[in-house]
C-alpha positions as CSV (number, residue, x, y, z in Angstrom):
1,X,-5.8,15.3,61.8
2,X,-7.6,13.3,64.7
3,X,-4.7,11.8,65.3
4,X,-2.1,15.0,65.7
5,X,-4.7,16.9,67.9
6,X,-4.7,13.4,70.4
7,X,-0.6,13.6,70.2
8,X,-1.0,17.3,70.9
9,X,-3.0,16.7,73.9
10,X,-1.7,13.6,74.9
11,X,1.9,15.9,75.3
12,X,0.3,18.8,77.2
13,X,-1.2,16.3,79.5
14,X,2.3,14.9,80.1
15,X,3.6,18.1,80.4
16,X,1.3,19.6,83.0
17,X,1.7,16.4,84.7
18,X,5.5,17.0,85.0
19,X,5.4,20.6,85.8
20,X,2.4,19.5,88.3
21,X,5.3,16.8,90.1
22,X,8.4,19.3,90.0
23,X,6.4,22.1,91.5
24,X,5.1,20.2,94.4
25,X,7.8,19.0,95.6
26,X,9.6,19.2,98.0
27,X,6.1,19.7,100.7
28,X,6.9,20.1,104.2
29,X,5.2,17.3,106.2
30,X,4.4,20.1,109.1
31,X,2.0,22.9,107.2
32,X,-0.8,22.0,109.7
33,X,1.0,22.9,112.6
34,X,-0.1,26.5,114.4
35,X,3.0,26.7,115.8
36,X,4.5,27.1,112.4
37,X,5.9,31.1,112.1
38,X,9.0,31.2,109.9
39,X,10.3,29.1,107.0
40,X,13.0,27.8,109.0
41,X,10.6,25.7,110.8
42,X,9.6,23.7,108.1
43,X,10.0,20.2,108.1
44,X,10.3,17.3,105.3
45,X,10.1,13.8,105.0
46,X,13.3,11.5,105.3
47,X,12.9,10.4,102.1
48,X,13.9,13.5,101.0
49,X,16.5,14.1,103.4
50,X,18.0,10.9,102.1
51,X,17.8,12.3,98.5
52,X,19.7,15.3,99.7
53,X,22.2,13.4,101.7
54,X,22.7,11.0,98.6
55,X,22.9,13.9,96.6
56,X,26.0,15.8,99.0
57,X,27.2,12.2,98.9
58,X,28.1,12.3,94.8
59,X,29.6,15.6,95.2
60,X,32.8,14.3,97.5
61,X,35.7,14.9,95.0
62,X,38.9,13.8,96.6
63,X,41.7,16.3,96.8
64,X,45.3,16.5,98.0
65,X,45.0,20.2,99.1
66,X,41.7,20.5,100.9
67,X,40.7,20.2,104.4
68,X,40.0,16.4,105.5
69,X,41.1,15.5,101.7
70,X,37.1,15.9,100.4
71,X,36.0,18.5,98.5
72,X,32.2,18.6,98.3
73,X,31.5,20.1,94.6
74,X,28.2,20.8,96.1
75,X,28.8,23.4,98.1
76,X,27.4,26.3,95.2
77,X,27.7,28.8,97.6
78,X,31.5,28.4,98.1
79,X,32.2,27.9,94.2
80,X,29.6,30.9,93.0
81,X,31.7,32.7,95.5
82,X,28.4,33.7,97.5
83,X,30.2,33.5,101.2
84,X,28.2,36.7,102.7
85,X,25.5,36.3,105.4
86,X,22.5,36.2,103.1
87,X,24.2,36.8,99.5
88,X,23.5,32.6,98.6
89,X,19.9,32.7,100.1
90,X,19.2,36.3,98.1
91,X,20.5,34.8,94.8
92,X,18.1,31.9,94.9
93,X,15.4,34.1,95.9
94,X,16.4,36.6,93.0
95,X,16.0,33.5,90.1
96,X,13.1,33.7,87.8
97,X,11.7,30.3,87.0
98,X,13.5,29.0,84.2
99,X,16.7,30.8,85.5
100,X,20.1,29.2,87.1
101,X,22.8,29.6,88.9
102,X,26.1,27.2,87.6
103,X,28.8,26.4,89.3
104,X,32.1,23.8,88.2
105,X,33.3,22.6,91.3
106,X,36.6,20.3,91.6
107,X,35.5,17.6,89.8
108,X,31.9,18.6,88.6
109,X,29.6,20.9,86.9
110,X,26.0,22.1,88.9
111,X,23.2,24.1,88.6
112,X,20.0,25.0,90.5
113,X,17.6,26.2,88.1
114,X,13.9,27.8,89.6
115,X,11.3,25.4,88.3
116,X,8.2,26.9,89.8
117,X,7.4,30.4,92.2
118,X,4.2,28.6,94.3
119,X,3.7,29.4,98.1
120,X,3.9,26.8,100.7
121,X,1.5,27.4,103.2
122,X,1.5,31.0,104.0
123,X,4.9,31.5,102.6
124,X,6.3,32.9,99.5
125,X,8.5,30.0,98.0
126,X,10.1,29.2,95.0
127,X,10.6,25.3,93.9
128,X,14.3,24.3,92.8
129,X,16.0,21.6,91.1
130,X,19.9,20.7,92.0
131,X,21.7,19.1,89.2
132,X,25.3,17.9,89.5
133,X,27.3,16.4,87.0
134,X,30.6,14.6,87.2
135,X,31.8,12.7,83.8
136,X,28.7,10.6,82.0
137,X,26.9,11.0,85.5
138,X,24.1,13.5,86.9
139,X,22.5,13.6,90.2
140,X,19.5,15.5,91.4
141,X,17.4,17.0,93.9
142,X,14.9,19.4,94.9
143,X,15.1,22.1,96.8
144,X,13.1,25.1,98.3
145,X,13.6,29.1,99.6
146,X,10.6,30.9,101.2
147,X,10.5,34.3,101.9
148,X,9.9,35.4,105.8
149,X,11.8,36.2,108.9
150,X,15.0,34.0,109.7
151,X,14.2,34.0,113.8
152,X,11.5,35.4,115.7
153,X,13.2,39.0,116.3
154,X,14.1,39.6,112.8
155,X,12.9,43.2,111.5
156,X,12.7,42.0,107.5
157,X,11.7,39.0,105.9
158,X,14.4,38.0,103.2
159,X,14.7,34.6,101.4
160,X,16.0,31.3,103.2
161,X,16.8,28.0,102.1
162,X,14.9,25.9,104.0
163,X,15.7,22.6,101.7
């Protein structure tokens, strides 16, 4: 018995401690700054830049019939068909955590799924994880929409991608 209830607890620790990692990341490396007003301002480190740029960088597909001969399987909002102003942005904002959006692309399958709904600073944001998969492989990266105004003379907040 003393030994299930320290497995039990040893696997919630491990848990938390996982949930704890997925949902703080990615942190903007500006929060401190007053002249922080909008999501859109937020800034993050290059190591996580990198990990989105290496990330775009396993979704080129080659292609005869595309523009440049790359497709980038990637691009969710052009395979989910989500083209309109805000209509990608909204549909991030709209997932509950646990929920995803999945896309196949020309040569691979994705998903962002909502891992965690905590605010960054004084916005609203919601925590995401990009997954891309293309044969035996699977890439992915973190990502983050906040809720607030998109430029200084906006009249609503609505949700932005900001990473």
């Amino acid at each position: 018995m003393k030994r299930y209830i320290l497995a039990v607890a040893a696997a919630l620790a491990a848990a938390s401690t996982a949930h704890a990692a997925v949902a703080a990341a990615p942190q903007p490396i500006n929060l401190g700054d007053p002249k922080l007003k909008r999501p859109g301002q937020l800034k993050f480190d290059p190591a996580l830049e990198a990990q989105k740029d290496a990330f775009k960088k396993f979704g080129e597909v080659s292609c005869n019939d595309c523009e440049g001969g790359v497709s980038f399987d990637t691009a969710a909002k052009k395979f989910l068909d989500l083209r309109d102003m805000w209509a990608f942005d909204s549909a991030l904002g709209g997932l509950e955590v646990g929920q995803s959006l999945n896309w196949r692309g020309r040569g691979s399958v994705g998903k962002i799924t909502a891992v965690s709904a905590d605010p960054v600073g004084p916005f609203a944001c919601k925590q995401l994880r990009w997954e891309l998969t293309r044969g035996k492989e699977t890439r992915t990266r973190d990502g983050l929409v906040c809720r607030g105004k998109s430029n200084p003379d906006a009249d609503n907040e609505r949700w932005l991608e900001v990473f």
